[in-house]
C-alpha positions as CSV (number, residue, x, y, z in Angstrom):
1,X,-29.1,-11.2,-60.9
2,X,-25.8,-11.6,-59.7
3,X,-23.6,-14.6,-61.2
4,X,-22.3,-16.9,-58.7
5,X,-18.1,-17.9,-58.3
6,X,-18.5,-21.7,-57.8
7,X,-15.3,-21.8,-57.4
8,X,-14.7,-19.0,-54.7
9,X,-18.1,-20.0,-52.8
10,X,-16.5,-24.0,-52.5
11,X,-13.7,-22.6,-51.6
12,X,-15.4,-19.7,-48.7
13,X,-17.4,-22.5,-47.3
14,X,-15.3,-25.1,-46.9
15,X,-17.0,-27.9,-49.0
16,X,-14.4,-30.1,-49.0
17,X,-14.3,-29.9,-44.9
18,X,-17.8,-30.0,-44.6
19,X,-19.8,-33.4,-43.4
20,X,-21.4,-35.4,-46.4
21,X,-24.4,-36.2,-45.0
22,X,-25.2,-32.6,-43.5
23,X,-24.1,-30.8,-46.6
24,X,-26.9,-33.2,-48.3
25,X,-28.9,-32.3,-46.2
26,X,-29.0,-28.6,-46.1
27,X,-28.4,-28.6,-50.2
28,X,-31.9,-30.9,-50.4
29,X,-34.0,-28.5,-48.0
30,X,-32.6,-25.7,-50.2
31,X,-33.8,-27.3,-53.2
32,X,-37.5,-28.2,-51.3
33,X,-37.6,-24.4,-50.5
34,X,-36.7,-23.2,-54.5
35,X,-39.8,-25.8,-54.9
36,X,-42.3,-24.9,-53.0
37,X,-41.6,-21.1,-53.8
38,X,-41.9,-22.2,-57.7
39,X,-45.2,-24.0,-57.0
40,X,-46.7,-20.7,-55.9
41,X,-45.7,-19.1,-59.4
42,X,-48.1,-18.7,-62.2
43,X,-47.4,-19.8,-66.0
44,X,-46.6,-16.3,-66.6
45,X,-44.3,-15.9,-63.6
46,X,-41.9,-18.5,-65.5
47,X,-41.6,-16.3,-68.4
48,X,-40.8,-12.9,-66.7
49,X,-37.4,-11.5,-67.2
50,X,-34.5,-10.4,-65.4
51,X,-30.5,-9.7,-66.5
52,X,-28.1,-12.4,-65.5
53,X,-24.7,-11.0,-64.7
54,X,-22.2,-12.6,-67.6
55,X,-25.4,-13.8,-69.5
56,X,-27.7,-11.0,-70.2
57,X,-31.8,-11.8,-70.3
58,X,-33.0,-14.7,-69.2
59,X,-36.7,-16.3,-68.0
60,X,-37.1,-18.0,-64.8
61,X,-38.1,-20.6,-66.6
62,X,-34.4,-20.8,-68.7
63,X,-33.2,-19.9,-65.1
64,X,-34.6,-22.9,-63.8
65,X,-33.2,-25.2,-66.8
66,X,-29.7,-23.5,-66.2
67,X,-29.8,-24.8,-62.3
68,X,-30.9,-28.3,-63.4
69,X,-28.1,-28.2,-66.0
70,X,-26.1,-27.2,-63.4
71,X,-26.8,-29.9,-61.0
72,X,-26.9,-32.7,-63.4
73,X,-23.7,-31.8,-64.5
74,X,-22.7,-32.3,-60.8
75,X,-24.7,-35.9,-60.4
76,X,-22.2,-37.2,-63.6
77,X,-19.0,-35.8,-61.8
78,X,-20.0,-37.7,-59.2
79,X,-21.1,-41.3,-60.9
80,X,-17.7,-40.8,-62.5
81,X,-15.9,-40.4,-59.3
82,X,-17.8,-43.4,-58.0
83,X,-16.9,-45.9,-60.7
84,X,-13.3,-44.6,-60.5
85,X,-13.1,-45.4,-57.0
86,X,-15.0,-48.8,-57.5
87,X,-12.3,-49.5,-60.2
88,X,-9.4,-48.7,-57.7
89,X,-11.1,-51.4,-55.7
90,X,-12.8,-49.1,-52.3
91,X,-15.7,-50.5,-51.5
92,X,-18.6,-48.0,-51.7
93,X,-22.3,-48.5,-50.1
């Protein structure tokens, strides 16, 4: 499996130009899709194996925790930037 540049794939797509609510969108039905393509899988499905570029074996099942790692990570960055803008007084809905 091929590691993924974060950095260079935000910067390729444009994610700071892109709308908010459309790149919700389209990151939630991607999400939906991983899920209903992981409901299909069988307990032993979550422990087969593959090679992650940069970190070597890995289950789908640690693959999985990885992208929810991943994500949470970005759901803090993004509480943070909320209370910092809150603080500088912009109203947020």
């Amino acid at each position: 499996l091929s590691d993924i540049d974060g950095t260079r794939l935000a910067i390729e797509s444009e994610y700071n130009n892109q709308d908010l609510q459309e790149a919700l969108m389209t990151f939630t039905r991607a999400r939906q899709e991983n899920i209903s393509s992981l409901s299909e899988a069988s307990d032993s499905d979550f422990e087969r194996e593959g090679v992650l570029e940069g970190a070597g074996g890995i289950t789908l099942e640690k693959l999985l925790e990885v992208m929810c790692e991943h994500d949470e990570g970005h759901v803090d960055e993004l509480k943070i930037a909320r209370r910092r803008l809150v603080k500088d007084g912009w109203n947020l809905v």
